[in-house]
C-alpha positions in Angstrom: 140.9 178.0 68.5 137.5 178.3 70.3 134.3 178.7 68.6 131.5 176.8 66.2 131.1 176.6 62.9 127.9 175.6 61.1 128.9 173.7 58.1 126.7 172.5 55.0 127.8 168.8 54.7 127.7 167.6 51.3 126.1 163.7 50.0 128.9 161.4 50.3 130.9 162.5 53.0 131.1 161.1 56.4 130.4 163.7 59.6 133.9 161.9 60.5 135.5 163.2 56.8 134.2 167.0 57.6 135.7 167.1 61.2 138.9 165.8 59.6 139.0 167.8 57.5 138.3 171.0 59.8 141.1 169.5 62.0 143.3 169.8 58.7 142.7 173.4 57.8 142.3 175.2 60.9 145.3 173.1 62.5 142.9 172.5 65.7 143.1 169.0 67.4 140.1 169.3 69.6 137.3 169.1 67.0 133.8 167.2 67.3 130.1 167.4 66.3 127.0 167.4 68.0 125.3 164.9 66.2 126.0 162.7 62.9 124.5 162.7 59.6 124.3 160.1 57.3 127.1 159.7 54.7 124.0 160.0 51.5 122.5 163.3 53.1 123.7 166.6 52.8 122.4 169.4 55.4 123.6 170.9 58.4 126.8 169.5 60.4 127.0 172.1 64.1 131.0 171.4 64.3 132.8 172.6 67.8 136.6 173.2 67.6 138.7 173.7 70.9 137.5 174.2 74.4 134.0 174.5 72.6 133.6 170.2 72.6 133.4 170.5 76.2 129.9 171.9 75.5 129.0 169.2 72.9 127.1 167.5 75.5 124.7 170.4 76.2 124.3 170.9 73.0 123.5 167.5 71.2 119.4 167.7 72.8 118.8 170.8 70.1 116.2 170.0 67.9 116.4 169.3 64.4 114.5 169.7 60.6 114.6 167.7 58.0 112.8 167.9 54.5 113.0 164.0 53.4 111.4 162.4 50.0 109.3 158.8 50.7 109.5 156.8 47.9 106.4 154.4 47.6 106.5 150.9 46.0 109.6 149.5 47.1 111.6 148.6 50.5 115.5 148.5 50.8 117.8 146.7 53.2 118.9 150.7 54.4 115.8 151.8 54.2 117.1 154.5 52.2 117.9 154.4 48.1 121.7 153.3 48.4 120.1 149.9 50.0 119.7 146.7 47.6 115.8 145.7 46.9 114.2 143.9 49.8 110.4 144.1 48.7 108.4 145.6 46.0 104.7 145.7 45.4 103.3 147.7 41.9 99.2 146.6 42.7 98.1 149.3 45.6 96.7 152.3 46.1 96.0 154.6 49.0 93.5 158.3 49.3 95.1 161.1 50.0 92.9 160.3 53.8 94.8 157.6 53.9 98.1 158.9 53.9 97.2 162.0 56.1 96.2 159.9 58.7 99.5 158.0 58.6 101.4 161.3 59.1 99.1 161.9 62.5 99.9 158.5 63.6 103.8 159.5 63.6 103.6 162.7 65.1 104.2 162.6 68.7 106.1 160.3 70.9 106.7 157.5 69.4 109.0 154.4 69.4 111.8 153.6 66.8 113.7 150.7 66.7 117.2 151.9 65.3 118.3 150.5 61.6 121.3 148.1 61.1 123.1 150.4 59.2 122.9 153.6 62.4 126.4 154.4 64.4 124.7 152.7 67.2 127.2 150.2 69.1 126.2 146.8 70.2 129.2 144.9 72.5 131.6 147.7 71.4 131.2 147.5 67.5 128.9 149.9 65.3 125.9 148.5 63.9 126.7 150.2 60.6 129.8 147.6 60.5 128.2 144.6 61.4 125.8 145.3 58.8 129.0 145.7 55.8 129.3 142.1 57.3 125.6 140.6 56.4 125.0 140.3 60.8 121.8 141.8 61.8 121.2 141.7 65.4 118.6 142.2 67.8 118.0 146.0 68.5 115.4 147.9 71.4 113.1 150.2 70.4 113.6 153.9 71.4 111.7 157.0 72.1 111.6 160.0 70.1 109.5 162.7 69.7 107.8 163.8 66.1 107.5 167.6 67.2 105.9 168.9 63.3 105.3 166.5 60.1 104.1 167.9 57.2 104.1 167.6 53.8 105.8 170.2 51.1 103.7 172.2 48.8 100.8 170.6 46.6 100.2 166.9 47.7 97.4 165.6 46.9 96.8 163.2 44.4 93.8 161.8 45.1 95.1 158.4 44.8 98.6 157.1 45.3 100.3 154.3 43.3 103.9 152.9 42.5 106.5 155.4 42.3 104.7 158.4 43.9 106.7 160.2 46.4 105.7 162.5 49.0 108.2 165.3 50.1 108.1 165.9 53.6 109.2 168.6 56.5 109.7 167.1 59.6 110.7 168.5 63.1 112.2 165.9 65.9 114.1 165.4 68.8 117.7 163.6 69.1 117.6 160.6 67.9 115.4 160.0 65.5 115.5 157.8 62.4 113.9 159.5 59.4 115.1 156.8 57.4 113.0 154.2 59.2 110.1 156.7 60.1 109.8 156.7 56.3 109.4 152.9 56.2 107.3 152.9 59.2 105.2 154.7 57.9 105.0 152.7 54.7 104.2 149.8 56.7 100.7 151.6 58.2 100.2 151.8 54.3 100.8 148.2 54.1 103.0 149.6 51.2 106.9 149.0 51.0 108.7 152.4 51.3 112.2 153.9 51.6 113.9 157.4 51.8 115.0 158.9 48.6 116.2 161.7 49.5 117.3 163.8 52.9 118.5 166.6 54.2 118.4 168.9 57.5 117.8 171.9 56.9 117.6 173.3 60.8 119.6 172.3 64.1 118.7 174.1 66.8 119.2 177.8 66.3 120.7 177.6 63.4 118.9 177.4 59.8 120.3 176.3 55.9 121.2 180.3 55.7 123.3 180.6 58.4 126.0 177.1 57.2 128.9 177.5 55.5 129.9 175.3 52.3 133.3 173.8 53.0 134.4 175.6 49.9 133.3 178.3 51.7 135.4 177.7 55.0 138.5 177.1 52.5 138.3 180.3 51.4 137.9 182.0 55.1 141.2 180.3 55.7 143.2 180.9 52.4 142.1 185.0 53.3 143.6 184.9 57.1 146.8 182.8 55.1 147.6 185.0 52.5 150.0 187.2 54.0 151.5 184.7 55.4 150.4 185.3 59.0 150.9 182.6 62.1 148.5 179.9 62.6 147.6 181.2 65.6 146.0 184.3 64.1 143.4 181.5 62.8 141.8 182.3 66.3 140.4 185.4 65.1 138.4 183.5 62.0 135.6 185.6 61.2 133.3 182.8 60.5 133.8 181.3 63.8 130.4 181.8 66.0 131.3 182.2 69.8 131.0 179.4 72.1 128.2 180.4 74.3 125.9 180.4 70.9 125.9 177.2 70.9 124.1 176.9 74.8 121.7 180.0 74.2 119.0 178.0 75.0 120.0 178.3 78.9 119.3 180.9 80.8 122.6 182.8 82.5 124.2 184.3 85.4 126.2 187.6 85.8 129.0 187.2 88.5 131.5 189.4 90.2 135.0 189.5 89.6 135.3 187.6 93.5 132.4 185.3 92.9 133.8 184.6 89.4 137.2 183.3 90.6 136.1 181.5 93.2 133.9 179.6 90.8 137.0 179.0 88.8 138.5 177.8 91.7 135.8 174.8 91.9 133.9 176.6 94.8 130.1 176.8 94.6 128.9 180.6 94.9 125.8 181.9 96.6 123.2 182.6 94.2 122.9 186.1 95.9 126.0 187.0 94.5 125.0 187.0 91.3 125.1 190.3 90.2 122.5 190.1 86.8 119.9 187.4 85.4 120.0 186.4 82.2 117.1 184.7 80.0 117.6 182.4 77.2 119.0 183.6 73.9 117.4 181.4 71.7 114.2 179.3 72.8 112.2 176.2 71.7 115.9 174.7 69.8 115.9 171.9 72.4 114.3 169.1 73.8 112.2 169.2 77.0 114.6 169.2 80.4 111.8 167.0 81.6 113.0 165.2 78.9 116.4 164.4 80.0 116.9 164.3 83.7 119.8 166.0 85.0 119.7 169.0 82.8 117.6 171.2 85.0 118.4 174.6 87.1 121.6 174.6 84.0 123.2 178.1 83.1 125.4 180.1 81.4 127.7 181.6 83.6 130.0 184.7 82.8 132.1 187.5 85.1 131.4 191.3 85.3 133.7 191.9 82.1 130.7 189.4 79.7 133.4 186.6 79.7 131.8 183.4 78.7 133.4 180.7 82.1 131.4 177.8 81.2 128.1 175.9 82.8 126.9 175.9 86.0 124.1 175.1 87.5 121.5 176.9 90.4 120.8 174.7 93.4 118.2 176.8 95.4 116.9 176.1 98.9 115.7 178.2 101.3 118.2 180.4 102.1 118.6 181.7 98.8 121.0 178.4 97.1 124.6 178.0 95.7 125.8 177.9 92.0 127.8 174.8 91.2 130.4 174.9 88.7 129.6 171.8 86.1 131.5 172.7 82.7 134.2 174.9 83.1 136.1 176.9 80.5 139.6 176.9 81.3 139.7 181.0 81.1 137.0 180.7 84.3 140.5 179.3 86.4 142.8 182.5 85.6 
């Protein structure tokens, strides 16, 4: 079973509990996600199932959208409302100025230094569990990107106070915290702030209309069981989005039915064999390549019949270049 599914993960599961229990009704082993969300927030979970987790890792750079609530007056040790009381302060106040220019501080590139309570690993253990054990160690900071931040419908109060909260759309690249740019940007209040509420709404191409509830999926699966059909007719679920979806945001190459098996094969292809240029499907759903060396010149690469065979990538010189096989589909060797 090869394809995506775009799942609506509910508060209080694990991304671990939904790709479980994908693996459980649609009887696929091969089943991963292309980036977690936290166990309190509910939102969209971009699941891969069969040969489609071999494109996870050109996948996890998509960007993401999340509406979040920032709760003002009080700090937690998660940074988030499940966390006990750190700090609390009831005298302040802050303009509606004020707070707009804390939202233009955090838009940008800016640094993060990952919360104690993040799937992180330090020495081969998650940060999340050393945290369950009272440890807090040290962590570095790391660079995101705050692409769009913006508050939600009517904001201004004029003057802020204890228990106001601000709901908030914001637009980032992989790895980004919102729980701790929520408390960040408490502390340029000089106020003590946590999340109250997430969830993403957006990962790459895909928005809150297009994911599936897992009640949802249950019943696409109870319909292809009902007559008591094979598991393997499961391949042929209708809510299953083809692979190459998932890397849209590449441009692609046509090749012949020679050039194609050859690639297969492991052999790089001249570029002048390709017989048709694609461009992107889907654009501005990832991060900069200039972001993340070793991603340039990347394609999608499919044979004369519009077979998806996997990524390549273009190596051009000056007489004319090679295509390099980097992620092959098992169907590109037959």
């Amino acid at each position: 079973m090869d394809g995506i599914l775009v799942l609506l993960k509910p508060p209080g599961m694990t991304s671990h509990d939904v790709v479980n229990l994908v693996r459980r009704q649609l009887r696929e082993r091969r089943v991963g996600h292309t980036g977690t969300l936290d166990p309190g927030a509910a939102g969209i979970l971009v699941v891969c199932l069969g040969n489609a987790t071999r494109l996870i890792p050109y996948m996890e750079n998509h960007i993401k959208t999340y509406r979040a609530e920032l709760w003002f007056g009080r700090s937690t040790d998660t940074q988030d409302a499940g966390g006990e009381l750190v700090k609390e302060a009831r005298e302040f106040s802050f303009t509606d100025e004020d707070l707009s220019d804390a939202l233009g501080a955090f838009q940008g590139e800016i640094d993060q230094i990952p919360p104690m309570v993040s799937a992180l690993k330090h020495q081969g253990q998650r940060l999340y569990q050393l945290a369950r054990e009272g440890k807090t160690v040290e962590r570095k900071p790391r660079r995101v990107k705050i692409l769009k931040l913006a508050p939600v419908g009517k904001w201004h109060r004029g003057k802020w106070q204890y228990g106001d909260r601000l709901l908030f759309d914001v637009t980032c690249t992989k790895g980004t915290y919102i729980r701790t740019l929520c408390e960040d940007i408490g502390e340029y209040l000089q106020v003590p702030s946590h999340m109250s509420f997430l969830i993403r709404t957006r990962v790459g191409p895909w928005s809150l209309q297009d994911a599936l509830t897992l009640e949802e999926l249950e019943k696409a699966v109870l319909e292809k069981t009902s007559a008591k059909t094979e598991a393997s007719t499961l391949t042929n679920l209708s809510v299953l989005i083809p692979m190459d979806r998932g890397v849209g945001h590449l441009p692609g190459a046509v090749l012949s039915g020679t050039a194609a098996r050859r690639l297969g094969h492991g052999s790089w292809v001249p570029l002048k064999e390709v017989e048709k240029w694609l461009e992107p499907v889907d654009t501005d759903v990832t991060a900069s390549v200039q972001d993340h060396p070793g991603l340039e010149n990347l394609l999608r690469v499919y044979d004369g019949r519009g077979r998806f065979l996997g990524i390549g990538r273009a190596n051009r010189n000056d007489a004319g270049g090679l295509l390099q096989p980097v992620r092959l589909l098992p169907l590109a060797s037959e």
